[in-house]
C-alpha positions as CSV (number, residue, x, y, z in Angstrom):
1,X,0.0,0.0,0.0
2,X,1.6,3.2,-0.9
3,X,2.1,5.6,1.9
4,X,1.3,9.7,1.4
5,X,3.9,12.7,1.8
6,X,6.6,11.6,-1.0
7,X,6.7,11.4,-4.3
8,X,7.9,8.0,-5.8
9,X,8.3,6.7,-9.5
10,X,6.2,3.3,-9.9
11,X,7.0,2.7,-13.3
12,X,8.5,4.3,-16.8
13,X,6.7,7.8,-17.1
14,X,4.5,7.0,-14.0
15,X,5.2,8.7,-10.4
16,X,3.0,9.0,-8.0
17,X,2.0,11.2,-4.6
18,X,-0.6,10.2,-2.2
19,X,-2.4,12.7,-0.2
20,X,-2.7,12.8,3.7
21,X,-6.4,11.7,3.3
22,X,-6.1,8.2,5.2
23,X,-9.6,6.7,5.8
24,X,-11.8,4.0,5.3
25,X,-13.1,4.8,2.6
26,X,-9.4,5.9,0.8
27,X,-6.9,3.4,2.1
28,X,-3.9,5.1,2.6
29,X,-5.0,8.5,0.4
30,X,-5.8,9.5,-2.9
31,X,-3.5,8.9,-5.0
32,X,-2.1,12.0,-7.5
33,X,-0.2,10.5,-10.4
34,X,1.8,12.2,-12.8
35,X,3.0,11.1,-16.3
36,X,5.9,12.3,-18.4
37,X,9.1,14.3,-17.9
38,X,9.7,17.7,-18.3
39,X,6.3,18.4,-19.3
40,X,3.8,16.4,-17.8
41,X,0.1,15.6,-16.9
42,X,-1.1,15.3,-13.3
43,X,-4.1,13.1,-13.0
44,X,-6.3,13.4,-10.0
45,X,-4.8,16.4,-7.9
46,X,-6.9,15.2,-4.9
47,X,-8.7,16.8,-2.3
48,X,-8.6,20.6,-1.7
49,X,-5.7,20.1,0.6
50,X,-3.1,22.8,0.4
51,X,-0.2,20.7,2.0
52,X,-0.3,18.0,-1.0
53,X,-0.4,20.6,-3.4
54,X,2.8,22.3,-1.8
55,X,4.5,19.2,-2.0
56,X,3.1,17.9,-5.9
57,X,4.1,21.3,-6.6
58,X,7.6,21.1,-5.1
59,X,7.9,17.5,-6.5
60,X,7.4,19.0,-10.0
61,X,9.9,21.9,-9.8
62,X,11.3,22.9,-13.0
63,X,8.7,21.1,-15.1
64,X,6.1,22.5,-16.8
65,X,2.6,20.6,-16.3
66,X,0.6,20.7,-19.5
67,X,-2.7,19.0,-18.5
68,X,-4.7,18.6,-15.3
69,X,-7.4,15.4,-15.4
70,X,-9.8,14.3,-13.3
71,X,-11.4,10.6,-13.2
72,X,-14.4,12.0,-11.5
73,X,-16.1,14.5,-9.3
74,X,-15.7,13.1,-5.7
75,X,-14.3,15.5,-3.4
76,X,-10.7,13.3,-2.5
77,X,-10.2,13.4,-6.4
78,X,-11.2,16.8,-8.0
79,X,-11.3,20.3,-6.1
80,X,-7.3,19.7,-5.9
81,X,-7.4,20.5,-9.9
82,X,-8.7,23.9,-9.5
83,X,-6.0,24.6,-7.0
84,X,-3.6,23.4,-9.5
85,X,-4.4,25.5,-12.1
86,X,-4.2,28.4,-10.5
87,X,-0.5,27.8,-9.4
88,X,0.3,26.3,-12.8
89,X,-2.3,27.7,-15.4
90,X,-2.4,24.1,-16.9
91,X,-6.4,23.7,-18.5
92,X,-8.5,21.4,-16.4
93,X,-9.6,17.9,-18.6
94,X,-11.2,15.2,-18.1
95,X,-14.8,14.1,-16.7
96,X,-18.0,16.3,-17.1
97,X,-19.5,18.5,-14.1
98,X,-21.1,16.3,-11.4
99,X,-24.5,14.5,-12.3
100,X,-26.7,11.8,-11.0
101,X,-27.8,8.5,-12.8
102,X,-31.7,9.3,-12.1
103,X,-34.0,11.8,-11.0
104,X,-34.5,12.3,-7.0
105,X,-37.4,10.2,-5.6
106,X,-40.0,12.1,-3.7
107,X,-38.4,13.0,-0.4
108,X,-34.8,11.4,-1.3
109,X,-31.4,13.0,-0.7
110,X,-28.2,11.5,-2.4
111,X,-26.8,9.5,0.8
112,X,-23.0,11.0,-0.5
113,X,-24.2,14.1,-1.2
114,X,-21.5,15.7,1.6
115,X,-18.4,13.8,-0.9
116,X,-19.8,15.2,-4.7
117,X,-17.9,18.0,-5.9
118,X,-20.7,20.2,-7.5
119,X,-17.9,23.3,-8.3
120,X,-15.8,21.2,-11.0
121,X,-16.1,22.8,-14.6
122,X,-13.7,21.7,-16.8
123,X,-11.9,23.3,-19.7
124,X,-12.4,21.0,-21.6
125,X,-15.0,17.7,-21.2
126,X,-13.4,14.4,-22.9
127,X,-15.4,11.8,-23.8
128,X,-14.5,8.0,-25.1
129,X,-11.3,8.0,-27.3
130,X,-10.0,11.5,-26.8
131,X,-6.7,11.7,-25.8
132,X,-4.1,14.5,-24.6
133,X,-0.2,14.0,-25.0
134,X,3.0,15.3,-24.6
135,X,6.3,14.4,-25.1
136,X,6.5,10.6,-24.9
137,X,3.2,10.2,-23.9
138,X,-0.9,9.9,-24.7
139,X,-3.6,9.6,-22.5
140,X,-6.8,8.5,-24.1
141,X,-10.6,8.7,-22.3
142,X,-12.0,5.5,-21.2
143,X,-16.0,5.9,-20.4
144,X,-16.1,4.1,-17.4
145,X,-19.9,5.1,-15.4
146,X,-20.8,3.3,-12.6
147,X,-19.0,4.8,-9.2
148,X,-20.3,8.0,-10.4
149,X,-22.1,8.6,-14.0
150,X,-18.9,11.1,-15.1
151,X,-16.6,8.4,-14.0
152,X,-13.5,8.2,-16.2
153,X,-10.5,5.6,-17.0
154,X,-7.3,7.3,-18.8
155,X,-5.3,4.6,-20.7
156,X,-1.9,5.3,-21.6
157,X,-0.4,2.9,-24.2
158,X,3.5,4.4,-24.0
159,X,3.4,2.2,-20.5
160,X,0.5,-0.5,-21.0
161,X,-1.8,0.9,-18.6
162,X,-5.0,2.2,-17.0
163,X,-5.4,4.7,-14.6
164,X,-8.7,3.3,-13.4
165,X,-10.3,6.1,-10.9
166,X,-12.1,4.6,-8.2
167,X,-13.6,1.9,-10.8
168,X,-10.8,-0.6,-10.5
169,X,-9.0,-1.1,-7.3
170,X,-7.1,-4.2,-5.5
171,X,-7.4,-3.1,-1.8
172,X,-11.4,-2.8,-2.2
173,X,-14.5,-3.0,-4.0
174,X,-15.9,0.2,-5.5
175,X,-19.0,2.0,-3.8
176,X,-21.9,2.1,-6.0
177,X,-24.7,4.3,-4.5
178,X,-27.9,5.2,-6.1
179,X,-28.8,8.3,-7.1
180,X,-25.1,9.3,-7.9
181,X,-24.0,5.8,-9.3
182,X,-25.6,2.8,-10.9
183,X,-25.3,-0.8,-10.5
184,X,-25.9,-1.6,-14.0
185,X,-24.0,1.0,-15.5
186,X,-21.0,-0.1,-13.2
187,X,-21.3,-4.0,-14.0
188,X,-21.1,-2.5,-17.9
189,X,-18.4,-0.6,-17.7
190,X,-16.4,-4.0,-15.7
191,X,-17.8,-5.8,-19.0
192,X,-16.0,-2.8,-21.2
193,X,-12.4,-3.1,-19.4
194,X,-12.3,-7.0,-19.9
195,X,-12.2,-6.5,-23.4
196,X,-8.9,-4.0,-23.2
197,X,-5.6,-5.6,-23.0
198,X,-3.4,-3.3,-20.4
199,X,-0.9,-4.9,-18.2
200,X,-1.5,-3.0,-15.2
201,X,-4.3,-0.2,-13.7
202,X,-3.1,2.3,-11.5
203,X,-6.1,2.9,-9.2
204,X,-6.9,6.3,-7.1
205,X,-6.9,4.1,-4.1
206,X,-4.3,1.5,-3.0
207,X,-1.5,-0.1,-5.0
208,X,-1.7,-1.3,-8.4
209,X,-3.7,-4.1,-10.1
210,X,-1.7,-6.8,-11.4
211,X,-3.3,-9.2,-14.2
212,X,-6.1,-6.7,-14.5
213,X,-8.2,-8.9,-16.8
214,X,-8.5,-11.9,-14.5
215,X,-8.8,-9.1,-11.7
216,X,-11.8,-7.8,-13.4
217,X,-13.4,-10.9,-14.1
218,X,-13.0,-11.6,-10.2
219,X,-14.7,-8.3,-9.2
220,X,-17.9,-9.1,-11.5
221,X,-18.3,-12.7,-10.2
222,X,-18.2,-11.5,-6.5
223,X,-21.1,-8.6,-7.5
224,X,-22.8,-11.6,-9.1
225,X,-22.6,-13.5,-6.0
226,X,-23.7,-11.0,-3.6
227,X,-26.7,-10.1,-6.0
228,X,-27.7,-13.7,-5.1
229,X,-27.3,-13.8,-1.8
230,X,-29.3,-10.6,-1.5
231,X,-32.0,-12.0,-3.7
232,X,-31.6,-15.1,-0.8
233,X,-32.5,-12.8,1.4
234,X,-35.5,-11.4,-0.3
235,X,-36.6,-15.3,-0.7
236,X,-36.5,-15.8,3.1
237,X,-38.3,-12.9,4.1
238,X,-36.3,-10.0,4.6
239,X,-37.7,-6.9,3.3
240,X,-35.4,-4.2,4.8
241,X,-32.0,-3.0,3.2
242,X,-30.4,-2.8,7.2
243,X,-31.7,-6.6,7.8
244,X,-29.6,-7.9,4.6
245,X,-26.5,-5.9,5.3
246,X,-26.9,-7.7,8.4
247,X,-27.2,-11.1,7.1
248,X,-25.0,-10.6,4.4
249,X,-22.0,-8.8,5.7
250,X,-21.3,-10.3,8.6
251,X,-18.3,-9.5,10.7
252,X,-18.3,-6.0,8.9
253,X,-16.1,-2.9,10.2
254,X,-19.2,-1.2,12.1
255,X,-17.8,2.2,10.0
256,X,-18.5,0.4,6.6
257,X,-22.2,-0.1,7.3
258,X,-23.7,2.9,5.5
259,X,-21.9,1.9,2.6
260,X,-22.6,-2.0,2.6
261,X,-26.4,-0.1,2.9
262,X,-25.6,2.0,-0.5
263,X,-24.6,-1.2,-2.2
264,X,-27.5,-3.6,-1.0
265,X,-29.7,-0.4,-2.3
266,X,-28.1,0.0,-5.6
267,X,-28.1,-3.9,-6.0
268,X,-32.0,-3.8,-5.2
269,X,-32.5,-0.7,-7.7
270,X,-30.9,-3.0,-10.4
271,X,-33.2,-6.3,-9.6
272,X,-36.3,-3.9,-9.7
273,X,-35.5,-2.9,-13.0
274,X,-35.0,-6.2,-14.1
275,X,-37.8,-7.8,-12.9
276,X,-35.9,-9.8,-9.9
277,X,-37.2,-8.1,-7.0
278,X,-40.3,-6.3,-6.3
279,X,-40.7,-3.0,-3.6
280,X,-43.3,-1.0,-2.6
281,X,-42.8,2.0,-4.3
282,X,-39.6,3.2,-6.2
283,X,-36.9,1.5,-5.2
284,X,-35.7,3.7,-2.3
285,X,-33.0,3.5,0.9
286,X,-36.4,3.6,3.0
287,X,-38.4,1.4,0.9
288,X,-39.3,-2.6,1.4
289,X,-38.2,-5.3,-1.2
290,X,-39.8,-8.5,-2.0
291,X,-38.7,-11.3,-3.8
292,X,-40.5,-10.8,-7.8
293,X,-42.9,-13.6,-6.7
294,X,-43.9,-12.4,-3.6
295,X,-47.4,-11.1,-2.6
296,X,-47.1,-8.2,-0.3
297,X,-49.1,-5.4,1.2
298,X,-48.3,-1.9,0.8
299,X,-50.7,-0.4,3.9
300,X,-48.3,-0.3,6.4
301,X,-45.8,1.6,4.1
């Protein structure tokens, strides 16, 4: 696991920083990679933290950054980019402003509301295929929704890799949380990256992803196994989203609950839409699930 305050190179045209963010949710930090020499690109700038800047900034003395992406608009990933273009003038690329994969239900909040960052604007949107270079180097969009509908992948050929975001990452799975992410959008874009061919991702989170292909194929077989055991659940009688994170994540750290809750929910939003579970209303955080054969009664909602 990399640690934060140093900048280290990981591979050929590949360094990275990680920012003093340590947290359940981030592993050891967000990590801020930049590619090239001389004139570079600085992907993910992290969170609005001065101190990491200071040191990327320090770290990058006497080079000239030409580009400033973002994988997506979570606030451990993109405010750091406005910072960084104010101290370098580099343009701002990458994912879209932030944006949810539905409409609000009636009385629903986004649960991760307090982490979106609803103030990025980039220069300049990129969308599947474009790419940005420099000397030595390309970096070429990857549409990768799921985590968050803007999410992002930037592959860079020169070195064989991905730098996959918060899609892909070996120290954990991804949250997917409903309104802001999808389940089926995120299952997708797994389906899209088994079909590319780099030798190693470069995650915002955690160390790298060795063998990313059989890594992948791992990540959507254990979603495929916990949609079952949550449709088990649905079958025995449990209607609740906090009564299957109990029976289905047991042992967990008591601080992961609420987002074990966000992926039961946007597992649930995905069966409803399919046909494999039933609830009695829109499929909400609040709301009660049935198994699609079940008979219920919506009076006591």
């Amino acid at each position: 696991m990399p640690e934060p305050g140093h900048m280290e190179e990981v591979a050929p045209l590949i360094r990275r920083r990680v920012a003093g963010n340590r947290g359940p949710f981030t592993a050891t930090g967000t990590c801020t990679y930049v590619v090239g020499r001389g004139r570079v690109a600085v992907i993910d700038p992290g969170p609005d933290d001065p101190a990491h800047l200071d040191g990327l900034l320090a770290d990058l003395s006497g080079e000239t950054v030409e580009a400033i992406l973002v994988t997506h608009t979570h606030r451990d990933h993109s405010p750091g980019a406005r910072r960084l273009k104010e101290a370098t003038g580099a343009p701002i690329l990458g994912c879209g402003p932030h944006r949810a994969a539905r409409p609000l239900g009636e009385g629903e909040t986004p649960a991760l509301d307090a982490s979106a960052d609803r103030e990025h604007r980039p220069d300049r949107e990129m969308a599947e295929g474009d790419t940005v270079t420099g000397p030595g180097w390309t970096l070429t969009a990857v549409e990768t929704p799921g985590h968050t509908m803007n999410h992002l992948a930037f592959a860079l050929p020169e070195a064989d890799s991905l730098f996959s975001g918060d899609h892909v990452m070996a120290w954990s799975t991804t949250v997917v949380a409903p309104p802001d992410g999808q389940m089926r959008a995120y299952m997708d874009s797994l389906d899209k990256l088994r079909t590319r061919s780099e030798a190693t991702y470069w995650p915002g989170h955690g160390g790298p992803v060795r063998d990313p292909n059989r890594f992948v194929r791992g990540l959507a077989g254990h979603r495929r196994q916990r949609e079952a055991g949550i449709r088990n659940r649905l079958a025995a009688g449990d209607e609740r989203i906090a009564e299957i994170v109990a029976a289905v994540y047991q042992g967990l750290d008591p601080r992961l609950r609420g987002a074990a809750a966000l992926s039961v929910f946007a597992h649930l939003e995905d069966l409803v839409s399919r046909g494999l579970a039933r609830c009695d209303g829109p499929p909400l955080l609040h709301s009660r699930y049935f198994a699609a054969s079940a008979k219920f009664d919506t009076s006591s909602r």
